[in-house]
C-alpha positions in Angstrom: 72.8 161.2 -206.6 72.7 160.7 -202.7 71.6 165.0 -202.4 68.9 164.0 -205.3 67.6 161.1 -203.2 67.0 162.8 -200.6 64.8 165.4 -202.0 62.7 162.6 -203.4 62.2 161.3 -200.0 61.6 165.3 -198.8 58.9 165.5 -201.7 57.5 162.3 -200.6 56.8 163.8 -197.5 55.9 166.8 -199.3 52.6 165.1 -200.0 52.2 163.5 -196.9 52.3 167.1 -195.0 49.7 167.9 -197.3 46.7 166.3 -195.0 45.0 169.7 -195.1 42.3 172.0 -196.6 44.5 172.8 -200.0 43.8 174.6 -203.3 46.1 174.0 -206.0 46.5 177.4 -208.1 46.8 180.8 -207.2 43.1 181.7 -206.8 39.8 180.0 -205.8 36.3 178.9 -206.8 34.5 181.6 -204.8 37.0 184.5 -206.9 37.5 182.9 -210.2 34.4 181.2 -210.6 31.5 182.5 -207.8 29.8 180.3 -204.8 26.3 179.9 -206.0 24.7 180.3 -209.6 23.6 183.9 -208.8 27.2 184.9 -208.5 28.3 182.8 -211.0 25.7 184.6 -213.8 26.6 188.0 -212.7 30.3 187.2 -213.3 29.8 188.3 -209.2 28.6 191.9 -210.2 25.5 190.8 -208.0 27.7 189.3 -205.3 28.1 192.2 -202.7 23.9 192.0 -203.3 23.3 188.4 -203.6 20.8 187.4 -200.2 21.8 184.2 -200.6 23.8 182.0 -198.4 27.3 183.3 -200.3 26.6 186.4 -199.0 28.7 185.5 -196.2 31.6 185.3 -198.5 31.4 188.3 -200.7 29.1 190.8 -198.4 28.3 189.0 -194.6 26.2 192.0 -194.0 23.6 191.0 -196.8 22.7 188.4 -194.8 20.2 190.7 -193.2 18.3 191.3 -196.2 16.2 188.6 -196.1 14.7 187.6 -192.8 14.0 184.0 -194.0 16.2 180.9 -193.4 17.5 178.7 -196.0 19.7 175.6 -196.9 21.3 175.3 -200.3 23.0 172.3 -202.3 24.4 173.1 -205.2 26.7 171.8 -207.7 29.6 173.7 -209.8 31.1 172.2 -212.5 33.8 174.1 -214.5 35.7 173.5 -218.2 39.2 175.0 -218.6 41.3 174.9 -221.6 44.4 176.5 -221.0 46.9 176.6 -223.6 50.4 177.6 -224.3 51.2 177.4 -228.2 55.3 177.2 -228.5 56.5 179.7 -231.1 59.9 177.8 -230.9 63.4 178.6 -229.6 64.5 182.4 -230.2 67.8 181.6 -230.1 68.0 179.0 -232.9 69.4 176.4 -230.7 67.4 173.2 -229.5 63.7 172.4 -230.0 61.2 173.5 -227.7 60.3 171.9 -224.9 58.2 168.1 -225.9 54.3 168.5 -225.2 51.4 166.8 -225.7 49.4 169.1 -227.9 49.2 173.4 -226.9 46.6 172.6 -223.8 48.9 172.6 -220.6 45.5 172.6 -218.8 42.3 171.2 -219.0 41.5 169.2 -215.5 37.8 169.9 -214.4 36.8 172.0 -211.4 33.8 169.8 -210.0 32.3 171.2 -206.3 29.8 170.2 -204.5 28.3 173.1 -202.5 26.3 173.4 -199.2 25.2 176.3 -197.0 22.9 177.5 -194.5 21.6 180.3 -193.2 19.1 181.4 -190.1 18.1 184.0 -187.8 19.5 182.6 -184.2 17.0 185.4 -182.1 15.1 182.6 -181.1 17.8 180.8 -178.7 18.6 184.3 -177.8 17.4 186.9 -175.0 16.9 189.6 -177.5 14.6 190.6 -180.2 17.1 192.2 -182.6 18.0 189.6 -185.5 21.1 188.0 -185.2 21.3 186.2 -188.6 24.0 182.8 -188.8 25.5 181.1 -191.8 28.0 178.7 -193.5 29.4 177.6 -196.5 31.2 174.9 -197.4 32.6 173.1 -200.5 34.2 170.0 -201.6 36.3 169.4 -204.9 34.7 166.1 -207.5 31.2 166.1 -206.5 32.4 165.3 -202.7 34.8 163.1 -203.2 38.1 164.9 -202.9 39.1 167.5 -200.0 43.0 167.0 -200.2 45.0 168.2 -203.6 48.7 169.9 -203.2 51.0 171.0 -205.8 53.8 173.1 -205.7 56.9 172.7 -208.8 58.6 174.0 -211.1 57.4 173.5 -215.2 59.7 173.3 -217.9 56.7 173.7 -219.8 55.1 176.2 -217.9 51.9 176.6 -216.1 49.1 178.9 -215.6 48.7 181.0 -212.6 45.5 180.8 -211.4 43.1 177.9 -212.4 42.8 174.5 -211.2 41.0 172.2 -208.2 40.1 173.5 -204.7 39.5 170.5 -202.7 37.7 172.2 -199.9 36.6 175.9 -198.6 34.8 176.8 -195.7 33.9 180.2 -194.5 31.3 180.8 -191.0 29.8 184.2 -189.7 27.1 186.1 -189.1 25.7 189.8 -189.4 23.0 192.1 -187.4 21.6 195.7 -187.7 23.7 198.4 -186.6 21.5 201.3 -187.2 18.5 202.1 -189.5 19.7 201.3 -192.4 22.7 200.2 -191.8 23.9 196.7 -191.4 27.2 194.9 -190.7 28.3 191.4 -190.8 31.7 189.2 -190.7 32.8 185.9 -191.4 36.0 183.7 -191.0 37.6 181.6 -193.9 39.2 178.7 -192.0 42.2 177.2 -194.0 45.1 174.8 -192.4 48.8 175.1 -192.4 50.9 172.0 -192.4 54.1 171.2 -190.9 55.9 167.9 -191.3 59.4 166.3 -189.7 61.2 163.2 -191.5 64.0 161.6 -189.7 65.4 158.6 -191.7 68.0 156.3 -192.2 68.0 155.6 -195.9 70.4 153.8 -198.7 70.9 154.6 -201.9 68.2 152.7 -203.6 65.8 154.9 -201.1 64.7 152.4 -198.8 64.5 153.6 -195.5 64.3 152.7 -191.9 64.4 153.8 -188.2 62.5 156.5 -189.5 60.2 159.1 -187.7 57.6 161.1 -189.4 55.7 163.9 -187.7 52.8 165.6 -189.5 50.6 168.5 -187.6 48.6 171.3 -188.8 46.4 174.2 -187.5 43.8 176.6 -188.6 44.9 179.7 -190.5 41.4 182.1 -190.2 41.3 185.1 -192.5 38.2 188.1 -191.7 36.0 188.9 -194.5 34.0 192.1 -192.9 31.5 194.3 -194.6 29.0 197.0 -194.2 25.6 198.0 -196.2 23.4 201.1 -196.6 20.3 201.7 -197.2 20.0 205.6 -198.0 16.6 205.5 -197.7 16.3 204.3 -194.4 19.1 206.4 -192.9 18.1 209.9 -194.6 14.4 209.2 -194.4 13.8 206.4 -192.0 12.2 204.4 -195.0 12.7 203.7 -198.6 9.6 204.6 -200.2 9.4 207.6 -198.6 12.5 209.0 -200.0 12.6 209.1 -203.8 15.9 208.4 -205.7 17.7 208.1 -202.6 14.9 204.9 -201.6 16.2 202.5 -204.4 20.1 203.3 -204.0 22.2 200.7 -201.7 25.9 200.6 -200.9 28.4 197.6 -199.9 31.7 198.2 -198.6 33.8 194.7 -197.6 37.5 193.4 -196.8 38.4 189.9 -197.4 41.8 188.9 -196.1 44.2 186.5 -197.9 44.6 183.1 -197.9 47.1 180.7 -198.6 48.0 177.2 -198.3 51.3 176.1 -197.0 53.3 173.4 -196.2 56.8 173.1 -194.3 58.9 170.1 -194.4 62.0 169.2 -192.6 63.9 166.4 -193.2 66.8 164.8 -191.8 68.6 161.8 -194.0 71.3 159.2 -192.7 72.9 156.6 -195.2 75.1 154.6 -193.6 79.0 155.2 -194.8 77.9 157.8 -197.1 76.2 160.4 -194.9 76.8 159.8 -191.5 75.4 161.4 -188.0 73.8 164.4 -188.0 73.2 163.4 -192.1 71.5 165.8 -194.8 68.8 168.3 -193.7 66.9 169.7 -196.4 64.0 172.0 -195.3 61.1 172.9 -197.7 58.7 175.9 -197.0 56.3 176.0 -200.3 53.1 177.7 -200.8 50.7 176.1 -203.2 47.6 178.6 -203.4 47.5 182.1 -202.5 44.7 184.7 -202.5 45.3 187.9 -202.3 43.9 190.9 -199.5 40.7 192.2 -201.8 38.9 195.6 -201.3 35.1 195.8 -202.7 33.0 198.2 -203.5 29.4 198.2 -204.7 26.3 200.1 -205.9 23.3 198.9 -206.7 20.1 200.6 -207.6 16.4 199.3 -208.1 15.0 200.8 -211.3 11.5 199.5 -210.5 10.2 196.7 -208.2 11.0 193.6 -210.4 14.6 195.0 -211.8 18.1 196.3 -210.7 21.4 196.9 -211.2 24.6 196.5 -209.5 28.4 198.2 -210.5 31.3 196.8 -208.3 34.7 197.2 -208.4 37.5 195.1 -206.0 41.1 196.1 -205.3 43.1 192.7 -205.2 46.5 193.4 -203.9 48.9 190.8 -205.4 51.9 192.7 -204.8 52.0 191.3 -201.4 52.3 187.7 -202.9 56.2 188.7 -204.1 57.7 189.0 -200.8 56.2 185.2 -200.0 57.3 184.0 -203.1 60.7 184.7 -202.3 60.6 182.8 -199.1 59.5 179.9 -201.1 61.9 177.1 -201.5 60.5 175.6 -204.7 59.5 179.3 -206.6 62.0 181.2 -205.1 64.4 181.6 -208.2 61.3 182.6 -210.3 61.8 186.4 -209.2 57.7 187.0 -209.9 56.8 190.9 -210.5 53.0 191.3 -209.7 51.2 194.1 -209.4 47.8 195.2 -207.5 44.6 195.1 -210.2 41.3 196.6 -209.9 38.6 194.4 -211.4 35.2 196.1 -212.8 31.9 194.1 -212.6 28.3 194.7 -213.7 25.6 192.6 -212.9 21.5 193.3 -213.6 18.4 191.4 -212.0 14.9 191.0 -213.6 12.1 189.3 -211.8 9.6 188.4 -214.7 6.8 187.3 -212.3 6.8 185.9 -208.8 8.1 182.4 -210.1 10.8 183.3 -212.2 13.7 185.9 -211.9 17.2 186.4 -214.7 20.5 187.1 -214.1 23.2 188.9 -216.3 26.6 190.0 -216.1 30.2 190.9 -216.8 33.6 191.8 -215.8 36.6 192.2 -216.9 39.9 191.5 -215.0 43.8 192.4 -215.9 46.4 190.0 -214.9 48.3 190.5 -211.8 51.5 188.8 -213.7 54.2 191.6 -214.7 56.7 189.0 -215.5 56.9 187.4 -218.9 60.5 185.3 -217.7 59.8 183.2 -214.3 62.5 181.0 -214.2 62.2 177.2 -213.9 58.7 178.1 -212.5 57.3 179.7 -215.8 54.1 181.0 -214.6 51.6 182.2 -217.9 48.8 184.6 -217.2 46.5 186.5 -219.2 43.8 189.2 -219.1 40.3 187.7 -219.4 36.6 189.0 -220.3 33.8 187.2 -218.1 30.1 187.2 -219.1 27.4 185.1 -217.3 24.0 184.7 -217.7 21.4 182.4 -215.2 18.3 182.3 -214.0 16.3 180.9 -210.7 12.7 179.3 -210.8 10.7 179.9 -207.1 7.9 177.1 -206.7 6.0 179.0 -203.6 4.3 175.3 -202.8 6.0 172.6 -203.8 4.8 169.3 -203.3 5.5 167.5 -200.1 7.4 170.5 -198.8 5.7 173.0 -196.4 8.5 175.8 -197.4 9.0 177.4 -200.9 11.9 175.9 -202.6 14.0 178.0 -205.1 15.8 176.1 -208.1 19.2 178.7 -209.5 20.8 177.6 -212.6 24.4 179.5 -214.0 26.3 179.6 -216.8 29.6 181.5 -217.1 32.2 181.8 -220.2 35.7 183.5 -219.6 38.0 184.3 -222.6 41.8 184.8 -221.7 43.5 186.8 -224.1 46.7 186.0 -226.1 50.0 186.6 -224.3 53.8 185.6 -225.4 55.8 184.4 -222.4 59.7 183.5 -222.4 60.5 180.2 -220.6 63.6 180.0 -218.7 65.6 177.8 -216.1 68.2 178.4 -213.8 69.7 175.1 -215.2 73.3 175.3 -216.5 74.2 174.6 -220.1 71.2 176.5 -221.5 70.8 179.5 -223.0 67.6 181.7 -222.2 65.1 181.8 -223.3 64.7 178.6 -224.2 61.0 178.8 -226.0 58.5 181.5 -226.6 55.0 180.5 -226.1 51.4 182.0 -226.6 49.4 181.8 -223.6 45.5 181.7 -224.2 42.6 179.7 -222.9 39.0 179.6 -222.2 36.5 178.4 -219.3 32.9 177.6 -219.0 31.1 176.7 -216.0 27.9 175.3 -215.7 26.1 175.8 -212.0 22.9 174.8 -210.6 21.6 175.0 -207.1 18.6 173.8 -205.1 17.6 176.1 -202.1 14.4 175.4 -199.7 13.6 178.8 -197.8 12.1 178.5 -193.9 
C-alpha cells in the first residue's frame, strides 16, 4: 500500500515534469499524416518536391526552388478509428478484458499550422540567395501544446497514432553549385527532468515537500541535397533533353523523442523513515525514428509530373531505449527497420488551378505480437490522397498572389491478431487474442499569400 502510494505521488509528478513540447504515440503529424495539404494529397510522394514551406521538414534544400517568399496558415484535422476486436481467451479461462465497444482509439488529431519562408540576401552582403524558413504546429486548433502519456494497457494500445501538441522545425538552404542545392533544418524538442522530495502519510497528503521541474532543447538535423541534371551536365534544363526534366533529393532526418525523468524521494512518518522511498522513472512517450529518403521526380511536360520516393525508417534503434524505460521495459518490443514506397503526381490544369495524387504504402515496424503489460497493436496500412490548390494571381485587397491548398487523405490498417499479456502473477498468458484494424481520414486546408 505505502510502495503503491508512492508511485501515485511519482506519476503525479509524472505529469507535472511533463511542461514540454510532447507527442503522445510513437510517430508524428509531419510522418503519419504530412505538414501541408500538398504533402498530405501525395500521401508525401511529393514531399522531397513540395516548394512549399514544409520543405524544410522533408527536403530543406527545396527551399531554393522558388525564389518567392511566403506565409502559410493552415489547418489539419485528422479521424482515427482504431480498433482491437477480442477473439476471447485462448486458454478457456476468464473473460477478456472489459471494453467499451472494439475502438481502443478514436481521439482527433486537430493542428493548427503556420510557416514562413524568405530569401534573407537583402540584410546580407552577398548576392547569392540565402533562403530562411519555419514551421510550427499546435495540437486543437491552438489551444493545446502540452499532452504526455506513457502506461501500460491491459487492453492494449496502438503504436503510432494520437495528439502532437506542438512541433517546430527552423533552417534554411542556398546553392551549392549549378544545379545543385543543399539545405538543413533543426527539429527543436525538450527533455524534462523533475525532483520530488516529500513527506507524505498514508492517505497521500503531503508536506515539507520540494519539487524541481527543468527541461532543455533536444535539436535533431534534418539535411538534404537536390539535383538538377540538367543544369549540372548541360548548364540548363532545356538545353539538355531527358536529362532537363529529371531531379533528385537525397535527405536525413534524425530521431526524436520525448522524455521525461522523475525522481522522487518519499518520507511517512513511523512507516518510512529518513532517507525514505526513492523511486526513479525514466519513460519515453513519443519516438521517431532516424529516416533515410530518397526521391525522383520527373516533369513529363510543363504543367505535369511525377515523383517515386522511398524512406528507410530505422526502428530497430527504438529497442535498446525501450529497455531503459521504466514503464515499457518488461514489454521486450522486437522492431524492425521498414522501407516505405511513395508515389505522388502533379497536374497544373491552367495557371489558377493545379491537382495532387498519391500513394504509399508502409509495413509495420512491430515484430512482436506479445508485449507484456504494455500490449502495443500495429498494423500495415495503404495510404492514398488526393487535393488540389486554387492560385488567385490578384486577389482583392492584397498586392501578392494568394494560393488556397485543400487535402484529403484515407489510410486503411490491415487486420492483425495480437496476444495480450501481463507480467502480473496469477494469470495465465495469453490472456486474450484481439484483431487489430483501423482506419484514418484527414481533411487539410491551407491559405498561403506569396511575396
Amino acid at each position: 500500500m505505502i510502495l503503491n502510494q508512492c508511485r501515485r505521488i511519482a506519476a503525479t509528478v509524472t505529469l507535472l515534469a511533463a511542461s514540454m513540447p510532447a507527442l503522445a504515440a510513437m510517430g508524428n503529424t509531419a510522418s503519419t499524416y504530412g505538414l501541408l495539404p500538398t504533402d498530405v494529397a501525395s500521401a508525401q510522394g511529393l514531399s522531397l518536391f513540395n516548394t512549399q514551406a514544409s520543405a524544410l521538414y522533408y527536403n530543406p534544400a527545396y527551399l531554393t526552388r522558388d525564389p518567392r517568399g511566403e506565409l502559410t496558415v493552415g489547418l489539419l484535422h485528422g479521424e482515427q478509428e482504431l480498433r482491437a476486436a477480442s477473439q476471447g481467451n485462448p486458454n478457456g479461462g476468464s473473460s477478456p478484458v472489459i471494453r467499451e465497444g472494439d475502438v481502443l482509439n478514436d481521439t482527433p488529431s486537430q493542428q493548427t499550422v503556420i510557416a514562413m519562408k524568405t530569401d534573407l540576401t537583402d540584410i546580407t552582403k552577398f548576392d547569392h540567395p540565402l533562403y530562411f524558413a519555419f514551421i510550427a504546429g499546435v495540437e486543437k486548433y491552438g489551444e493545446e501544446m502540452l499532452a504526455f502519456q506513457s502506461r501500460t494497457a491491459q487492453e492494449g494500445q496502438f503504436f503510432n497514432y494520437d495528439r502532437q501538441p506542438l512541433f517546430l522545425n527552423l533552417g534554411g538552404a542556398l546553392e551549392l553549385f549549378n544545379g545543385i542545392t543543399g539545405g538543413a533544418s533543426a527539429h527543436v524538442s525538450l527533455r524534462s527532468d523533475a525532483t520530488l522530495v516529500a513527506n507524505a502519510d498514508l492517505a497521500g497528503n503531503t508536506r515539507y515537500e520540494r519539487l524541481d521541474v527543468s527541461a532543455k532543447p533536444v535539436i535533431r538535423p534534418v539535411i538534404s541535397a537536390n539535383f538538377e541534371w540538367g543544369k549540372v551536365f548541360c548548364g540548363d534544363n532545356e538545353r539538355c533533353g531527358f536529362w532537363g526534366d529529371l531531379e533528385t533529393a537525397l535527405a536525413f532526418r534524425g530521431h526524436t523523442e520525448a522524455r521525461t525523468s522523475v525522481e522522487s524521494n518519499i518520507t511517512i512518518p513511523g512507516t518510512v523513515v529518513d532517507p525514505g522511498i526513492t523511486l526513479l522513472i525514466d519513460t519515453l512517450d513519443s519516438y521517431q525514428p532516424d529516416i533515410w529518403s530518397a526521391g525522383l521526380l520527373y516533369r513529363f511536360s510543363d504543367r505535369f509530373r511525377l515523383a517515386l520516393a522511398v524512406e528507410q525508417q530505422n526502428w530497430q534503434d527504438l529497442e535498446d531505449e525501450l529497455d531503459r524505460d521504466t514503464i515499457k521495459d518488461q514489454a521486450s518490443v522486437e522492431l524492425k527497420n521498414i522501407l516505405v514506397p511513395r508515389i505522388g503526381a502533379e497536374w497544373q490544369v491552367n495557371d489558377s488551378i493545379t491537382l495532387t495524387a498519391g500513394a504509399a504504402w508502409q509495413e509495420s515496424p512491430l515484430e512482436s505480437i506479445q508485449t507484456p503489460d504494455v500490449n502495443y497493436l500495429d498494423s500495415d496500412k495503404i495510404i492514398i490522397g488526393v487535393g488540389g490548390a486554387w492560385t488567385l494571381n490578384n486577389p482583392p485587397i492584397l498586392a501578392y498572389p494568394l494560393r488556397l491548398d485543400v487535402g484529403y487523405q484515407f489510410q486503411q490498417l490491415d487486420k492483425r491478431d495480437f496476444e495480450l499479456t501481463t507480467t502480473r502473477p496469477g494469470i495465465t498468458n495469453p490472456y486474450e487474442v484481439v484483431t487489430a484494424d483501423g482506419e484514418a481520414h484527414v481533411l487539410t486546408g491551407s491559405v498561403t499569400v506569396k511575396f
